[in-house]
N, C-alpha and C positions, 0 to 999 in steps of 0.2 A: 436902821440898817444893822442886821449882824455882823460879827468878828470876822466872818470869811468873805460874806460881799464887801467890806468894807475892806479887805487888804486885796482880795482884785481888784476893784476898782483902781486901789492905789499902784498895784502894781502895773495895769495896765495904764494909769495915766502917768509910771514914770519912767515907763521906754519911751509911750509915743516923746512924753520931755526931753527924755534924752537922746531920742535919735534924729528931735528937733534941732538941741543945740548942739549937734557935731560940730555941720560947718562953722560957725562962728568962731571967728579967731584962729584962720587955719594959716599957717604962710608953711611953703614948699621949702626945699633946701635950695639953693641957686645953683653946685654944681651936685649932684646924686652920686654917691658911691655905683661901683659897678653893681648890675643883679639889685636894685632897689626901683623902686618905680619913682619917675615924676613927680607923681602929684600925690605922693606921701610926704605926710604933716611933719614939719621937724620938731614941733613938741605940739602933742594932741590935748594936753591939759584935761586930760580924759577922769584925774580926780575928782578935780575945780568941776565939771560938767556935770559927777556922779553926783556930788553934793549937792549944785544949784536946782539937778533935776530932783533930789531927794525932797526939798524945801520945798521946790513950787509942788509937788504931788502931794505933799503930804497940805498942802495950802488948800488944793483942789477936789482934795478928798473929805476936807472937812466944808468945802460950799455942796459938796455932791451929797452930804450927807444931810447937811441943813436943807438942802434943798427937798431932799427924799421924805426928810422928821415933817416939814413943814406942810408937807403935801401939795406941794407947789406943781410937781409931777408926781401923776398916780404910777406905780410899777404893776396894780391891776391883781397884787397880791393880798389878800383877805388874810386878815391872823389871825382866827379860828376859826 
C-alpha cells in the first residue's frame, strides 16, 4: 500500500474511532447555565478521545496494511 492510500485509510479509520468514542464518558451539568442545552458534556475530554482515536487508527492501519502486503484481500490492482 502506497503513502496516500495508507494515510486515507488512516484517516478515514480515525473519525469513524473518534466519532465512535464521543459518547463514552459523557455526564451532563445537573443545573445548565441559561442559552446552553441539556444534554451538553461538562467536560467532553475531547483531547483524551483525539489521542486514543490517534493510537487505535494508527493500530488499524497497520492490520489493513498487513492485511493488503499479505494478500489476504485482493484490491484487484495489478502493479504493472
Amino acid at each position: 500500500m502506497d503513502f496516500v492510500s495508507a494515510l486515507v485509510v488512516f484517516l478515514l479509520l480515525w473519525w469513524w474511532v473518534f466519532l465512535m468514542s464521543l459518547p463514552f464518558g459523557v455526564r451532563t451539568v445537573d443545573t445548565p447555565e441559561a442559552g446552553h442545552a441539556p444534554s451538553a458534556p461538562a467536560r467532553p475530554m475531547l483531547w483524551r478521545k483525539g489521542l486514543a482515536a490517534t493510537v487505535i487508527a494508527a493500530v488499524l492501519t497497520v492490520v489493513v496494511n498487513w492485511i493488503i502486503s499479505a494478500q489476504i484481500i485482493s484490491l484487484g490492482i495489478s502493479g504493472g
